[in-house]
N, C-alpha and C positions, 0 to 999 in steps of 0.2 A: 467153517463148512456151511456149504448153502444148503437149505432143507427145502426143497420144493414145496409146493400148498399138495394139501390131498386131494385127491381129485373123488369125486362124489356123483351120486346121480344131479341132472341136472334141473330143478325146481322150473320149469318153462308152464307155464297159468295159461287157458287157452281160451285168448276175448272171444265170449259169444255174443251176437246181436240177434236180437228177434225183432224181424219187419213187420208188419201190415200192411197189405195191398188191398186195395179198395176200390170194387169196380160201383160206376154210378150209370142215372141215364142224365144227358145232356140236352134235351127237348129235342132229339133227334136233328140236332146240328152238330159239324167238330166242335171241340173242345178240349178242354184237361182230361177228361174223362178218368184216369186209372191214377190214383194216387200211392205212394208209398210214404209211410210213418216208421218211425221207430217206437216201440215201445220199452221203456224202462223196467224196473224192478218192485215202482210203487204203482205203475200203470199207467205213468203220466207219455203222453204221445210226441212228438218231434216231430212234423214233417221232413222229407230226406228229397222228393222230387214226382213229378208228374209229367204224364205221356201228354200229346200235343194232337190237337186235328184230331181225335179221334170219334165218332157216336154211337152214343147208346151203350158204352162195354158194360151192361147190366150185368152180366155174371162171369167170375175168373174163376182160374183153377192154377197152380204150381205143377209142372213135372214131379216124378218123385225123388228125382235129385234137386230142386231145386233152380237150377241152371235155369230154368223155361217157365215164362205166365202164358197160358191162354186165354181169349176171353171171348165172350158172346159180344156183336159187335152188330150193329144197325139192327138192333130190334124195336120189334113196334113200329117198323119202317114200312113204307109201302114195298121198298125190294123185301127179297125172303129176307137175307139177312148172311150174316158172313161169321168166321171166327176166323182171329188174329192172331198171329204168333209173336213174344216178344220172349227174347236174352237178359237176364237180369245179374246184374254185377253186383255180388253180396258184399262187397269193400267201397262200391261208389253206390249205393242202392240206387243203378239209374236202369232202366228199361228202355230197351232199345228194340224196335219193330224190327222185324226179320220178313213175315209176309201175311198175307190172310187169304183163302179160299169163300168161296161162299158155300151153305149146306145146300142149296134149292130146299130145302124146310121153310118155311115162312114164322119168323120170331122164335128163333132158338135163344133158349130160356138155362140151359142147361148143359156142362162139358164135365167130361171123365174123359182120363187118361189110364190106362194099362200098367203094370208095373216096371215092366220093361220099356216104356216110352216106343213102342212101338206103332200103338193102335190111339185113336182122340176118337171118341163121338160125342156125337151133340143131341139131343134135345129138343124135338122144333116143336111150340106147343101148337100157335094156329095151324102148321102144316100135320099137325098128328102124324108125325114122323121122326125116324133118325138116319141119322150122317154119318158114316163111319169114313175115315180119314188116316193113311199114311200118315208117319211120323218118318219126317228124316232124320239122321245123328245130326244135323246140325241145328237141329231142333223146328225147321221147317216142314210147313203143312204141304203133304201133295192132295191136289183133287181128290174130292172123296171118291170110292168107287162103291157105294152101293148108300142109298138111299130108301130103307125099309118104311112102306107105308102103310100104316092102318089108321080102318075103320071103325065105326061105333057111336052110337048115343046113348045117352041115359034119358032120366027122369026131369032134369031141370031144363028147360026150355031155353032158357037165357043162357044157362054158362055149360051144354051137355048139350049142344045139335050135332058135334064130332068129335071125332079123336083128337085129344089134348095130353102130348106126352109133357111129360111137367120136371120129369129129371131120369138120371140114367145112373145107377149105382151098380157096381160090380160085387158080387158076394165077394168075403174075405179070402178066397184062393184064387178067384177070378175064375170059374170055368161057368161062372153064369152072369147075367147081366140082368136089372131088376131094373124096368123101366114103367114108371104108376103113371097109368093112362086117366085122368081126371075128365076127360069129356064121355067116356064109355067105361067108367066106374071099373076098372082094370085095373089089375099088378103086371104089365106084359111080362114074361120073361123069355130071355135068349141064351141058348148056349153059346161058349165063345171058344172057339180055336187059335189062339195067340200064331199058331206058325202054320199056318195055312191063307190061302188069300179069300178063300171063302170063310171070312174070320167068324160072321155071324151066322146063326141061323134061328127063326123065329119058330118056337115049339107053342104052337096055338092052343095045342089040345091042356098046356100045364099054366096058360093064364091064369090070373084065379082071379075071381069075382066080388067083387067087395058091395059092402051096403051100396042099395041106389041110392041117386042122389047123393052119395056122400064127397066124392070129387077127391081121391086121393091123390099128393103131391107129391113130397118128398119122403124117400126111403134112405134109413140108417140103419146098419148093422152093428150089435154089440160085440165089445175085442172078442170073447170068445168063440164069434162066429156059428153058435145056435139059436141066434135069435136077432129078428128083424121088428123094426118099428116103423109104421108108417103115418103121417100124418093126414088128416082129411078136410080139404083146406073148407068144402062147399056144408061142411057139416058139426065141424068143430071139434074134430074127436080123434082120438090116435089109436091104432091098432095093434098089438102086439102078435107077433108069428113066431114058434119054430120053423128052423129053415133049415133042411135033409136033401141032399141033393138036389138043389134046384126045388123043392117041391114047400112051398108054405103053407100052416096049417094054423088058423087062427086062436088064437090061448085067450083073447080079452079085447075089448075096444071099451076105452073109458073118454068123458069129455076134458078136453084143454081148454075150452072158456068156463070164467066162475059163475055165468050162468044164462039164462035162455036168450035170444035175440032171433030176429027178423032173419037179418044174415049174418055167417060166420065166413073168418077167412082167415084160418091155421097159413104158417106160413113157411118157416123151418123149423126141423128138428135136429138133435146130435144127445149122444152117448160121453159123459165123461171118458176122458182117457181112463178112470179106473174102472168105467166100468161098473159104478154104482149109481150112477143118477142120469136121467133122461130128464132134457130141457125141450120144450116146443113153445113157438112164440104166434102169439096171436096179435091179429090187423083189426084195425075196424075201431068199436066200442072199446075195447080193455085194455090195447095196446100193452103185453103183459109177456112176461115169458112164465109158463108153467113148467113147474119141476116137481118129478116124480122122481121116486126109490125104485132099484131094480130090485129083485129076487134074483141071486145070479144062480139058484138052482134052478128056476119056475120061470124067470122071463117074467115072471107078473108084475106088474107097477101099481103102487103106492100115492096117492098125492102127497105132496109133501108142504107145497105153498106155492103161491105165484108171488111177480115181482111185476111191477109196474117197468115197463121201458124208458120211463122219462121222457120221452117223445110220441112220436106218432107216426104210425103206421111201420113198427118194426117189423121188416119184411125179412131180413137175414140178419145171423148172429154167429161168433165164432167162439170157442173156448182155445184158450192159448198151448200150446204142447204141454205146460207143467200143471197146467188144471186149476192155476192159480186165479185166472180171469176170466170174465164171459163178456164180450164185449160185441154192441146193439147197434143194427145201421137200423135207424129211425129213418125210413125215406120222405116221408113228408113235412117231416117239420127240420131236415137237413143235419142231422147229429147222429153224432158215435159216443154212447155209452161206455163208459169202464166200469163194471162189477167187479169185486173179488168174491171168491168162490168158497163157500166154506165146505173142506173136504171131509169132513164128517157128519155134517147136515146137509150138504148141497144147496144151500141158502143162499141167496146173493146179498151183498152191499155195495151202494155204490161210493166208487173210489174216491170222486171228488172230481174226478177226469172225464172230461169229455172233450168234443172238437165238432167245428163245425164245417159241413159239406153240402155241395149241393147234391141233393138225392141220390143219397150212399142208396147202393142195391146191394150189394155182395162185400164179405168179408174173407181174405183168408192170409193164416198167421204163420207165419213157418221161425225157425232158430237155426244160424247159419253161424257156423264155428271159424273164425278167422284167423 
């Protein structure tokens, strides 16, 4: 008698790969410009492939599927400047140009995408402005249809004669947009209508005004969405906010350099995915990333230590989805750092891994399930 096998569930293992894309500037000529890495399990990098003819893609973003990179593209240019659209095949990690629009912004510095891949803005810092742009399902940009532009100075004569939007973050439900105007010492904020074509609207009267002088840049939000940090790149210092309907209410500003200088120039920030430790990295003299302790009752931060960059002038830095890594685009001295992440101190070490580029601007890490 034949006795068939038993049949069972079936043990199917599911390869994951985690990419790195990496936007740079090319001295405003084409280039390689956007590279893709793989990264392993000990941190070590693999190149996988790079975009062709492209300048300046200083700063990228992923859809929130994945499927799509965007990037800021001919900034520092004498045109305004443009963002491109690229398809990304998570089995060939190759990036394939789809189209690009220009903002009429001049040196957009900064892109967000919507959750539903509907809406892209951008960022323009010399233009002290933003672009908001159609998203098609095939991941193509249409002309943008409204280009909001503000006004303002501050106190520094040099880097504050106008408005200098420096990035555009969406609070965590999206029904606001949080864009830190650094030439007019600004937090702008906008509410946002995802299904209306009047998507933005700018609420003047709920700016909030930050120290003069201080030149705020980039805004992050903690996972549990009551509380926002900002970094202040002209002054050195991060600011912590409750954030209540659109409305921010300042809890604390402490400094991110270890200590006084002529000039300061914060540069990014990010919230571990748990949720317990806050990194901001500083340019210039210390070339460091500072990390702080959250209070995830209070919002309040903690120093905890800083970490030398290993290079110079770390301008952007990314922590990997598993909070294992913190890895440093060094723009001037052409290197990517690997850190591990120690999740109970929030401490860095560096992994032994690095790679070198020419002037990495932008990092960002995604994990794509095959």
């Amino acid at each position: 008698m034949f006795i068939g096998a038993c049949k069972g569930p079936v043990n199917q293992s599911v390869h994951k790969t985690t990419y790195l894309f990496i936007g740079s500037y090319t001295s405003g000529k084409p280039a390689l410009g956007i590279y893709v890495y793989t990264i392993d399990s000990a941190g070590a990098l693999t190149k996988v492939s790079n975009t062709q003819n492209i300048a300046n893609p200083s700063y990228v973003i992923l859809s929130p599927d994945g499927a799509h990179l965007y990037a800021c593209t001919e900034t520092r240019m004498h045109n305004a400047g443009s963002i491109s659209a690229f398809s990304f095949d998570s089995i060939s990690g190759q990036l394939s140009f789809i189209n690009k629009q220009p903002t009429d912004g001049e040196n957009p510095v900064y892109i967000t995408e919507n959750k539903t891949s509907q809406w892209l803005i951008s960022a323009n810092y010399t233009g002290g402005s933003v672009s908001v742009f159609p998203v098609n399902p095939d991941g193509s940009l249409q002309p943008h249809i409204r280009v909001i532009q503000y006004s303002g100075s501050s106190i520094n004569e040099d880097r504050q004669d106008s408005a200098h939007i420096h990035s555009v973050v969406f609070s965590p439900n999206e029904d606001y947009l949080f864009a830190p105007d650094l030439g007019a010492d600004k937090i702008r904020i906008l509410t946002f209508y995802p299904m209306t074509t009047s998507d933005l609207k700018a609420i003047t009267s709920t700016d909030f005004e930050t120290t003069p002088g201080s030149g705020p840049r980039h805004i992050t939000f903690h996972p549990n969405g009551r509380y926002a940090y900002c970094n202040e790149e002209l002054s050195g210092t991060v600011s912590a906010y409750t954030c209540i309907n659109g409305k921010l209410t300042a809890i604390q500003r402490t400094a991110s350099y270890a200590g006084n200088q002529e000039e300061y120039h914060c540069a990014d920030i990010h919230v571990s995915p748990d949720g317990r430790f806050l990194y901001s990295s500083n340019r210039e003299e210390e070339h460091s990333i500072t990390i702080f302790s959250i209070d995830t009752t209070t919002g309040l931060l903690t120093l905890v230590g800083r970490q030398s960059s290993l290079g110079i002038h770390p301008r952007n830095f990314v922590i990997d989805p598993t909070g294992r890594f913190l890895l440093v685009a060094n723009q001037f001295s052409n290197n990517i750092f690997v850190f591990k992440r120690d999740a109970p101190t929030g401490l860095l070490t560096y992994t032994g891994n690095h790679i070198n580029i020419p002037n990495p601007s932008c990092l960002q890490i995604r994990t794509y399930a095959k």
